[in-house]
N, C-alpha and C positions, 0 to 999 in steps of 0.2 A: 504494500500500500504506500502509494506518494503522498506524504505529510506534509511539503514543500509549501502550501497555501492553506495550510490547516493554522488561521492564527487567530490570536486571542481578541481580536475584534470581529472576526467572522463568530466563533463561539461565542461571544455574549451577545452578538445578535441573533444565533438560534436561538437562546435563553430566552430572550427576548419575543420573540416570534411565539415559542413555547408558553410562556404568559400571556401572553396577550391573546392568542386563538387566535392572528392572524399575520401576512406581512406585512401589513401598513402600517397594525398597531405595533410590532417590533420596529419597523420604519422610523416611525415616528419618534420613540424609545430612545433610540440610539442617534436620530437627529440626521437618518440619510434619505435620501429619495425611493422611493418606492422600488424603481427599477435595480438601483444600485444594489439595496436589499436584496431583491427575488433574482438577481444573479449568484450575490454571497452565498444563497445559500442553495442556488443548485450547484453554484462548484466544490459548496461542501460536500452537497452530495456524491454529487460525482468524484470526489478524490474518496469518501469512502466505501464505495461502489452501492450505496443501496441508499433506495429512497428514504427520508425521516419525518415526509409529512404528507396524509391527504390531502388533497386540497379540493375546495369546491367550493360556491357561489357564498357561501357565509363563512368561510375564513379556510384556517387549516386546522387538521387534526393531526396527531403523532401518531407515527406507525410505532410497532415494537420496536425496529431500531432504536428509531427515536426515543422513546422511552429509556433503550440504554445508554441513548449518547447522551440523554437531560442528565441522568445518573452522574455519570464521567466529567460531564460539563460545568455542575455544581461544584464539582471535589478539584477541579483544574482551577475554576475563577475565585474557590472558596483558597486554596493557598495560592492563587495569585495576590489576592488581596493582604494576605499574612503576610507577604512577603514586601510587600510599599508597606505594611507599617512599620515592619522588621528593620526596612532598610532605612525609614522618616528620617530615626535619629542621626544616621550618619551623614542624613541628602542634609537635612539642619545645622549638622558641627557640634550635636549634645556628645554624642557616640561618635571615637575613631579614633589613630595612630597615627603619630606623628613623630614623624624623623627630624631629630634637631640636632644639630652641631655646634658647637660653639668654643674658643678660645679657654684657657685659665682664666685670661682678665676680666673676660665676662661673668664665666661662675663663680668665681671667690667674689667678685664686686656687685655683680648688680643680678645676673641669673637667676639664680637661689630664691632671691625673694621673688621675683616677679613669677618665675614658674610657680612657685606657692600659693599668690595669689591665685594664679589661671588655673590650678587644677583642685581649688576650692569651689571656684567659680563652676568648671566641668568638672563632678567628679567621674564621668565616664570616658573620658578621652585620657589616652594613655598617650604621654612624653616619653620616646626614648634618645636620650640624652646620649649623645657622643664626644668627651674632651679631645680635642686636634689642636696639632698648629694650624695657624689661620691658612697657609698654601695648601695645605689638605683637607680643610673644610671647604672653600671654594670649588674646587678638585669634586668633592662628593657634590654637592650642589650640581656641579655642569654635567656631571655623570647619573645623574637622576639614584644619587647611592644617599643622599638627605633631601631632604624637603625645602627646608631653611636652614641658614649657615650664619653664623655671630663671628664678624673677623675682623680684625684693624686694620682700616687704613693702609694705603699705599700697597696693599696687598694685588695684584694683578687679581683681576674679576672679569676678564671679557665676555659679553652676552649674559651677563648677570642684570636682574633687577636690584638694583638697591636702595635703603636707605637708612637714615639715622637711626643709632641706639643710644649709646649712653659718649658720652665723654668721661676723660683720664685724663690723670697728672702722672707723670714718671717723675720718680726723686730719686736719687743715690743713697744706699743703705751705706751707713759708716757704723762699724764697731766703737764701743769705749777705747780710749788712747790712741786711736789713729787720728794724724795729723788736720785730719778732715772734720771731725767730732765736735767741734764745736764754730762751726760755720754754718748763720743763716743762711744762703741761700747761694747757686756755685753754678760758673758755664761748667757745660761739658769738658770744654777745650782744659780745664784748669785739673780736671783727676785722670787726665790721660797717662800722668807720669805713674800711677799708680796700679797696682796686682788689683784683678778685678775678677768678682766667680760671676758663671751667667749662665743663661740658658743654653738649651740647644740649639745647634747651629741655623735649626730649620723653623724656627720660630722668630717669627714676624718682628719680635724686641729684640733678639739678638741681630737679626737682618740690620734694624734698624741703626742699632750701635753701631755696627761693622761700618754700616753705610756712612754713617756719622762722622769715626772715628778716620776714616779715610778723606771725608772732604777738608780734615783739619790736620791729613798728611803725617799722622802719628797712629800706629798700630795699636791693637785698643791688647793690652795685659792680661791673658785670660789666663789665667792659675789652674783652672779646672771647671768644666761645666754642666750640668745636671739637671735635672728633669722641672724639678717644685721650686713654687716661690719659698717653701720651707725649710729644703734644702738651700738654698741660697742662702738667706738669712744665718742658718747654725754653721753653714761653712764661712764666711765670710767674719762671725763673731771667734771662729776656731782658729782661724789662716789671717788676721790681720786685712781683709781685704775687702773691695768694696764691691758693691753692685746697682743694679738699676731696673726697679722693679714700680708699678702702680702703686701710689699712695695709698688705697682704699684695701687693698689686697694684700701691703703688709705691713699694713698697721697693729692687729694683733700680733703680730710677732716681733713685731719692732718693740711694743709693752713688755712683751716678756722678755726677750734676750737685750734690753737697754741699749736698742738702736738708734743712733739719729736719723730722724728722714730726712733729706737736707733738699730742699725745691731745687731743680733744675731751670736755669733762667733762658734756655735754649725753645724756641717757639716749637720746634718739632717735639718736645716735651709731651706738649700738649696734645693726647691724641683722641681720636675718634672711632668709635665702636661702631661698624655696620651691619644692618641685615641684608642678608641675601637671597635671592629666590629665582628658579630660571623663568617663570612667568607667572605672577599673581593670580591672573585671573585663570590659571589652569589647577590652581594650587586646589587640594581638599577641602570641603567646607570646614574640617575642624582646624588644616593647616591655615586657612583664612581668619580664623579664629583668634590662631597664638600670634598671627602677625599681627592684626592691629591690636590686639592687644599688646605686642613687646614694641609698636610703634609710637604709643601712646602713653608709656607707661613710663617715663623719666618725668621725674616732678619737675611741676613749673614754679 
């Protein structure tokens, strides 16, 4: 049997037909012209090779087929319809999964709380959170491998949407008794002479140092370098040495191990958080969701 035009507006206009006792009154039912009807529903016949209705001057009546097709026809549109309510939540953004990516700077600083917020907000849409360097979040963004990507600045983004997150301050962590320790506020150019612990090489703040430390023609002193802003901090208080991490991000640990944060007076200091996406309007109802919500979510 060829099912090829056997489709769920042909069946609920049998349905139709079947209630009404005729085909004008299903006709009408379903909002199509009479003829259009009493075609639908002899090609239904015909694909399932036997007649489904008397017909004669006061309407139609069901053969036994018919009778078994009304059977099969309830239980087909009866979990059709389970299935649009099934699926409401997720066509709405109440319900669904969402791939997100995002930097360290964003989740020690600002992330944390705002997902908090947002899945207060939803408690049925699930965040799976990914920490990357910013070149490998974009990387998953344009590879349809995240949904939305949280990266800094100056990061190559081609064919990306993007826009505003949060803003950053980068300072230089100085230990007790190192020479630096008790200076308000320092160019770059001025700790270049100094051993320095830092990130990995493929992370966007190390890029940016490198970057940095080259336009002022002095090689930047890397002692050793490591994963966490945590790490930074205790090696740095161990080793005599400095680093350059977000204000917001290691501030707890600057309390604890008695670090100065000393302001960077250099404007590239000052950086900016972006969202990324390869096309908004393709995005998931619930991925449309956490965007304007993380778009809108830095205090005014």
């Amino acid at each position: 049997m060829n099912l090829a035009r056997f489709d769920l507006i042909t069946l609920a206009l049998f349905l139709a037909v079947a209630r009404g006792g005729s085909i004008s009154a299903g006709a009408r039912s379903m909002h199509l012209a009479i003829g259009a009807a009493s075609k639908r529903i002899s090609d239904l016949e015909t694909t399932l090779g036997t007649e489904l209705f008397y017909r004669h001057s006061a309407g139609v009546e069901m053969t036994e087929a018919g009778q078994t097709c009304l059977q099969h026809a309830l239980r087909i549109l009866n979990e059709v319809e389970q299935l649009e309510v099934a699926l409401s939540d997720y066509t709405r953004g109440v319900r669904g999964e969402i791939r997100l990516a995002a930097n360290t700077s964003a989740i020690t600083q600002f992330l944390s709380q705002d997902l908090a917020v947002f899945m207060r907000e939803h408690p049925a849409i699930q965040v799976n959170l990914k920490e990357e360097n910013s070149h490998t979040i974009v990387k998953a963004v344009q590879d349809n491998q995240a949904d939305i990507g949280i990266f800094a600045d100056r990061t190559p983004c081609d064919g990306l949407y993007t826009c505003h997150y949060r803003s950053d301050n980068l300072v230089l962590i100085v230990p007790p008794g190192h020479p630096l320790y008790q200076r308000k506020h320092i160019s770059f150019n001025e700790t270049l002479d100094f051993d320095y612990v830092g990130l990995s090489s493929r992370t966007s703040l190390a890029l940016r140092l490198e970057e940095e430390s080259q336009r002022q023609g002095k090689p930047l002193k890397l002692r050793i370098q490591v994963r966490g802003f945590d790490s930074i901090c205790r090696l740095a208080l161990a080793t005599n040495s400095i680093g350059v991490l977000p204000r917001l991000a290691v501030q707890p640990f600057s309390q604890t191990l008695q670090l100065a944060l000393v302001p960077l007076q250099d404007e590239w200091a000052h950086r900016n958080l972006l969202i990324g996406a390869r096309d908004p309007d393709q995005l998931s109802a619930a991925s449309k969701l956490l965007l304007e919500h993380l778009r809108v979510s830095e205090p005014r």
